[in-house]
N, C-alpha and C positions, 0 to 999 in steps of 0.2 A: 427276960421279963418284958411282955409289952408293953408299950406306952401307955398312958392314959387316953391321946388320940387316936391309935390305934385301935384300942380296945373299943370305944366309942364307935369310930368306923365299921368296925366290925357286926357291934350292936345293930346298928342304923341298917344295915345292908340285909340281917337277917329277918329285922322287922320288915324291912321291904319285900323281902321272899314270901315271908308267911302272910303278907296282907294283900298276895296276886292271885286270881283267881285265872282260869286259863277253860278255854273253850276251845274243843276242835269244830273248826268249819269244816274243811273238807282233812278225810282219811287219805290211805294210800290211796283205797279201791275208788272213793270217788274223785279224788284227785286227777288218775289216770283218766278215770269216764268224762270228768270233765272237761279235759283238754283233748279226748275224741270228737266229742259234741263240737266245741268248737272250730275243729277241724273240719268239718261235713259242713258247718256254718261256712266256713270260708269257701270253700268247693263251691256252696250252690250259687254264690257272690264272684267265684274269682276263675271258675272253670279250669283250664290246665296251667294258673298262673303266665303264660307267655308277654302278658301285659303287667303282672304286679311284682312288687319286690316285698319284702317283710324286713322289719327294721326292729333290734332291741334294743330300747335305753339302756345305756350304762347305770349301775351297775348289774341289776337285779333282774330286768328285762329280756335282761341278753339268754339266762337261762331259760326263759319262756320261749323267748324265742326261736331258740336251737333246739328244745323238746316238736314246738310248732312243727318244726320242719322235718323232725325225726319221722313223725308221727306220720303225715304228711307222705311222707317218702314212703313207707309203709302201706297206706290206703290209697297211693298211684306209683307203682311200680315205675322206675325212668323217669317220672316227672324230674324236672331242672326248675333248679329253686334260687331265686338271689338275696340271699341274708345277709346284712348286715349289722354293723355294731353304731352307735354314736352316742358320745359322750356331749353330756349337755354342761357340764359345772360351768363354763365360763357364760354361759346364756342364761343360768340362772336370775333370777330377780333379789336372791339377796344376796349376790357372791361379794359385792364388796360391805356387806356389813356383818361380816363372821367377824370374829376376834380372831380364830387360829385358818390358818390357809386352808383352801381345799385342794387335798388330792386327784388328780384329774385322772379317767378311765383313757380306754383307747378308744380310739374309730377307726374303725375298720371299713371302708364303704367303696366296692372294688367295682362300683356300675353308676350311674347317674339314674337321676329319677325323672329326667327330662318327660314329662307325656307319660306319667306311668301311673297307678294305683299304688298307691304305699299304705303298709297295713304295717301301724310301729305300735309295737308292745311292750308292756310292763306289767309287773308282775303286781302291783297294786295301783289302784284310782283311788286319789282322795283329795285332795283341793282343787286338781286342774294346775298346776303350777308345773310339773312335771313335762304333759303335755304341752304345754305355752313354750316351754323352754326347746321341747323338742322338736316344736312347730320351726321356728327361729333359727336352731342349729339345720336342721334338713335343708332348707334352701339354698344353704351353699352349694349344693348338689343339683339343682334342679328345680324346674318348674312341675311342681307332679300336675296330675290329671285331676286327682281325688286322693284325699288321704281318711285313712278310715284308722281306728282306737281300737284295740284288742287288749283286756284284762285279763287275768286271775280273777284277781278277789274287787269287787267295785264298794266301796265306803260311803252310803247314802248321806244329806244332808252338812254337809262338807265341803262346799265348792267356794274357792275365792274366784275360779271364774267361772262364765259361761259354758262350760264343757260336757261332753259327755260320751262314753266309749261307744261304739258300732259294735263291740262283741265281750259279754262279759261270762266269765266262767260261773261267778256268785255276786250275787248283791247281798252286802250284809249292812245291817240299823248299827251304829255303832254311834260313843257320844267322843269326844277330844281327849279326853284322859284313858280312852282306849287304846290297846295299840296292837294290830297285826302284822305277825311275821309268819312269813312265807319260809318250809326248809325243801333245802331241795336236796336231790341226793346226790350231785356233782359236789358239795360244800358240808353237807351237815348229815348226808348218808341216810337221808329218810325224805319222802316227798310226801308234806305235810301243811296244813295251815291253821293258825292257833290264834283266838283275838285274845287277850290279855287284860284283864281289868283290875284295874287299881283300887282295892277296897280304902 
């Protein structure tokens, strides 16, 4: 027999279900077109990369960012590409006021950015805090040239800081009790984007 808090939990969780409304932003079909476009975008910007590197924040990043370069690979044959991975949790602005610890990602980072063009991506933009943090962790590596923002999904209206990407797959209006999740299909077997609303 279950509990009475159990049963309760239970309650609570399916009213949470039935009162979420769910939006797809981008499909498979435009999901894929998306991240071509922005691949031709980087091209007319970065020519045969010999000067830039591509950088994805831990965690969610990382997969944009290895699609990036798939894709990439794809539309210049033998092109040579330097990806990396970097984890920002310890650069974060609110790492020491969680309650429970943060999990830290890997970095991966097998070249310096001395003089270079770095082009670091994430799979979502929405206050700037992400970026700030990954402004910070990068310069252990290097003095870049220029560093330039590559999104997914960009979340207007939203900024604690002054920021803003150099290449966005979509801009979407969204208000704080929304929430977008990205699926990709390394993790959730579908390449997908849903904003979420909270009735």
């Amino acid at each position: 027999m279950q509990s009475e808090s159990k049963k309760l939990y239970l309650l609570q969780s399916e009213k949470f279900i039935f009162s979420m409304n769910e939006n797809v932003i981008l499909d498979p079909v435009l999901f894929d077109l998306t991240i071509k476009r922005l691949c031709f975008e980087l091209i007319e910007n970065h020519d045969d990369f010999s000067q830039s590197v591509i950088i994805g924040l831990q965690p969610r990043g990382v997969f944009l960012a290895n699609r990036i370069k798939k894709e990439l690979e794809n539309i210049i044959p033998g092109i040579q590409l330097k990806v990396g991975k970097l984890d920002i949790t310890f650069y974060r602005d609110d790492f020491r006021r969680r309650d429970t610890p943060i999990t830290a990602n890997k970095t991966e980072m097998n070249f310096v950015i001395e003089n270079k063009k770095v082009i670091m991506v994430d799979d979502v933009f929405y206050t700037g805090r992400s970026l700030r943090s990954g402004l910070d962790a990068m310069l252990a590596f290097g003095r870049p040239q220029k560093v330039e923002m590559l999104v997914l999904i960009e979340r207007k209206y939203s900024r604690d800081y002054p920021l803003q990407p150099d290449y966005i797959g979509k801009s979407v209006d969204s208000l704080s009790s929304q929430r977008v999740e990205v699926f990709w299909e390394e993790t959730e077997k579908k390449n997908l984007v849903k904003l979420y609303t909270i009735k």
